[in-house]
C-alpha positions, 0 to 999 in steps of 0.5 A: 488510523482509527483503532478499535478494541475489543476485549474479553475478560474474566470477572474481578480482572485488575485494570493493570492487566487489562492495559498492560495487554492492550498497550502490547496490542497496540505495539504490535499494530504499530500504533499509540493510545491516541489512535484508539477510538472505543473499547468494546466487550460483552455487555455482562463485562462492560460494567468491570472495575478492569474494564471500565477503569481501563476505558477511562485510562485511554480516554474512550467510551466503554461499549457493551454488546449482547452476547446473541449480537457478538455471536452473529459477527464471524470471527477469524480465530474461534475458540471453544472456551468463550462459546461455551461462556458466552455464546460467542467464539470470540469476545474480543474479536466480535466486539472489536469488528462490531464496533469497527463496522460502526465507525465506533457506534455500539451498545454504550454500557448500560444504555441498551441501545443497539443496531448495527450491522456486524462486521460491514467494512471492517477489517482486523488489525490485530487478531485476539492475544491473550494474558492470564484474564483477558483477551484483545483485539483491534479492528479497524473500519475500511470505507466502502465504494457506494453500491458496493454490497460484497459482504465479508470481514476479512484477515490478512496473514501476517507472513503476508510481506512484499516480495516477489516470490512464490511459496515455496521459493528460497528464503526468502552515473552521476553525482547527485544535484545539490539543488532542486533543478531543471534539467533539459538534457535530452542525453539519457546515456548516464541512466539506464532507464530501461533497468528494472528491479526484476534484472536483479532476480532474474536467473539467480536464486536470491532472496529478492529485495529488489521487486515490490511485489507483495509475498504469496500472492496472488491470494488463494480467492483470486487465484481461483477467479482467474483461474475460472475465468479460463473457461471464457477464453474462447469470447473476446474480452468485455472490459464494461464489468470491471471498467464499471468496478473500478469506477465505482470504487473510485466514485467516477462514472465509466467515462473517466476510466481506462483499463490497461495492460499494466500502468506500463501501457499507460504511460506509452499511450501518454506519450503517443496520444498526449501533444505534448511540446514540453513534458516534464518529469520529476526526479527520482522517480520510475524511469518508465514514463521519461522511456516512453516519452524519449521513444515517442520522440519528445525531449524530457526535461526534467526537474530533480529533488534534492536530497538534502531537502528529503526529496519533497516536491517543491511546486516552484521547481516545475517550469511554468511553460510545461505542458506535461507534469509526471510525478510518482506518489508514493515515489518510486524509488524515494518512498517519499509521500508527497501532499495531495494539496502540493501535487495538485498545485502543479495543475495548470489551464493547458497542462496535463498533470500525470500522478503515478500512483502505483503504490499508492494501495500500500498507504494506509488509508491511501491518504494524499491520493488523488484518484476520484479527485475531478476538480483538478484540471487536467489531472491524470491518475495511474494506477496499477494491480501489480503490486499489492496483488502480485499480478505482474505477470497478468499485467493489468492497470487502469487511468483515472481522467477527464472524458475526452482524455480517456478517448484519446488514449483509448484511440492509441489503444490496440483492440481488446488491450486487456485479457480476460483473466486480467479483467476478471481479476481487475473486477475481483480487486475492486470489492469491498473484500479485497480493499479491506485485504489491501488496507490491512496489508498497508497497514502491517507493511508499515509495521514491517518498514519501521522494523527495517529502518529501526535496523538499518539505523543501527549502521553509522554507515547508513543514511536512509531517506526520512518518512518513508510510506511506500513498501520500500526504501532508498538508502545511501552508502559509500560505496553502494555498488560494491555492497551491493555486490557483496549482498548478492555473493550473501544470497541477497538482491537490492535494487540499485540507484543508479538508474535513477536520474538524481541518484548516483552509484551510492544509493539502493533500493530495499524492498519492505519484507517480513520480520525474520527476512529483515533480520537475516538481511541486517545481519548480511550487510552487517559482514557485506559492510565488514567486507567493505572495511 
């Protein structure tokens, strides 16, 4: 990720402070030196021993602004003070938004030059912090679909976390394979593959590791477009406005997507529509799809990941006779990211590779993504609004493929699958507004992740799966069953891991919450492995 600083200062301002401040902007980000890009600020400023000093310590242009420039650019946390001083109400965040939207161009100091449009993509990382003579912000800048022209620079609150509650709510069987191997079995009694995280919750009131759902949501904004959707209920839906949205973020005419009813519906219409002889699914991984394919009558073969290999997808491992190739990315319940590049090396002439990419908005930058991509033949890609936007209960999903796939999945579809409040929001979730919500919230759940695996790290009894990119991780414990049990007499729920095939009664699931969440949910475990002595 590209950062960009903009910083406000007093005159005479030491360089020492000015890096001490930014270098605490960047922890908080989660990020290093080597990911800054510019250093922005008022042009009157941009000339300081401080600043300029502090430029030349990171290595990057020092750009300056004019004040009438910096005070067009809306800013999310505006104070008096600098308005006053400078006609802007915040320095560092204008100049930090600025220079983002640019993709790092400005005013370089000194040069006069300017033209650019405030704020177009941009997104703050960091809102202002503040030392004795300096302000600082980060902005970073979120790419934009073609003919998309929402306007808007919007900042996500960092309570903002993943976990499926409301405001208001409470604080909030077998051994594992040694080697990556193919498993034809077509027995399913070992794994309840109908288990949900959303079981754990249910009729309990725990605080909820077990559901990846993003907290307070759905956001207010799309809680009134659905709700003014209401007023339509009387028309059957029209999906051509939101198919038309999706394909445009994605750069694809309508033709190549599906809206669905979640990418639960999609996976049933794979495995009803799809002529499958010999699908495959890879290992661990959502349970769903092998569901749906074992209900529509076909015997799953299965490929599983080994652990001692971190679960990474070895292309090798997949049989060269299957027709039908499913694998999650990011994984569910692995965390793992898997290569784009490695993924689409499972494509073949005659088989159907199917990408589940469900938690693939909660990946900064939603690298190693193959949604868009139509040079991969016979590539499906899911995906799905639940997650990040909290819309479980709406159920609303879309399929990225080639034409004549879509259409058979089409036909297997019921009349007016999707609802129109779902519609609504699926139009709404394709702006250019909400991607630039949805990357900062992948952004700060990463920071929150690092903090629950620096935790967890702490226990010698605790082994997590390394690389993590996913608002979730897997993690093994001697006897996870009965911690887990213990956790929940604490008022915390985990997602259990031995539903998925590859993983035995020793693994958990945990959800990616909020600091202070993470903090009370070590200190549980701390006494659940006590307990456990």
């Amino acid at each position: 990720m590209c950062a960009h600083l903009g910083v406000g200062a007093r005159s005479g301002v030491p360089v020492d402070e000015v890096l001490a401040l930014v270098d605490a902007v960047l922890r908080e980000a989660g990020l290093t030196r080597a990911a800054v890009r510019s250093l922005a600020t008022l042009d009157a400023r941009a000339a300081e021993p401080g600043v300029a000093g502090a430029g030349a310590e990171l290595g990057v242009p020092v750009r300056g602004f004019p004040a009438g420039e910096l005070a067009a650019v809306a800013v999310p946390h505006p104070s008096a003070l600098p308005l006053d001083a400078t006609g802007t109400p915040s320095v560092a965040e204008a100049a930090a938004l600025l220079t983002a939207s640019a993709g790092g161009t400005g005013v370089t100091a000194g040069t006069g030059v300017t033209g650019v449009t405030a704020g177009a993509g941009a997104v703050l990382l960091v809102p202002k912090r503040k030392s004795r003579s300096v302000t600082c912000a980060i902005a970073t800048c979120v790419p934009v679909c073609p003919h998309e022209h929402t306007p808007g620079v919007r900042l996500l609150h960092l309570t903002h976390g993943y976990i499926a509650r409301e405001p208001g709510s409470p604080p909030t069987i077998p051994t594992p394979h040694t080697t990556a191997a193919m498993d034809m079995h077509t027995q399913s009694d070992a794994h309840d593959l109908r288990h949900h995280g959303d079981a754990e919750v249910r009729d309990e009131k725990l605080i909820d590791l077990a559901v990846n759902v993003r907290t307070n949501t759905p956001p207010d904004w799309l809680r009134r477009r659905i709700a003014d959707s209401l007023t339509g209920l009387a028309a059957y839906p029209d999906g051509r406005a939101a198919r038309a949205a999706v394909a445009v973020r994605h750069d694809l005419p309508p033709g190549r997507v599906l809206l669905t009813a979640g990418a639960a519906e999609a996976f049933v219409l794979l495995a009803r529509a799809l002529p499958a002889r010999r699908p495959v699914v890879v290992h661990p991984q959502f349970t769903e799809p092998e569901a749906a394919l074992r209900d529509a009558g076909h015997e799953v073969g299965r490929v599983l990941l080994r652990e001692e290999d971190g679960f990474r997808l070895d292309p090798a491992a997949v049989p060269e006779d299957a027709d039908l190739v499913v694998i999650g990315n990011p994984t569910n319940p692995t965390s793992v990211l898997h290569p784009a590049a490695a993924i689409a090396a499972l494509a073949r002439p005659g088989r159907t590779l199917v990408v589940d990419e469900a938690f693939m908005d909660a990946v900064p930058g939603e690298r190693e993504s193959l949604a868009g991509r139509t040079d991969v033949p016979g590539l499906v890609v899911l995906r799905s609004l639940t997650k990040t936007w909290g819309l479980a209960g709406l159920r609303i999903g879309y399929v990225l493929a080639d034409p004549e796939t879509i259409a058979l999945l089409e036909r297997a579809q019921p009349l007016w699958p999707v609802s129109t409040p779902a519609l609504v929001a699926a139009e709404a979730c394709m702006s250019r507004m909400a991607l630039a919500e949805a990357e900062h919230a992948a952004h700060r759940i990463g920071v929150e992740r690092a903090h629950l695996l620096a935790g967890l790290a702490e226990f010698d009894e605790v082994r997590t799966v390394d690389g993590a990119e996913g608002p979730f991780v897997l993690l093994r414990i001697d006897g996870a069953d009965a911690i887990r049990d213990r956790l929940r007499l604490l008022g915390f729920a985990a997602r259990r891991g031995d539903t998925f095939p590859g993983l035995d009664r020793n693994w958990l699931r945990l959800a990616v919450r909020d600091r202070a969440t993470t903090n009370r949910f070590l200190q549980a475990l701390d006494q659940a492995l006590l307990l456990n002595g």
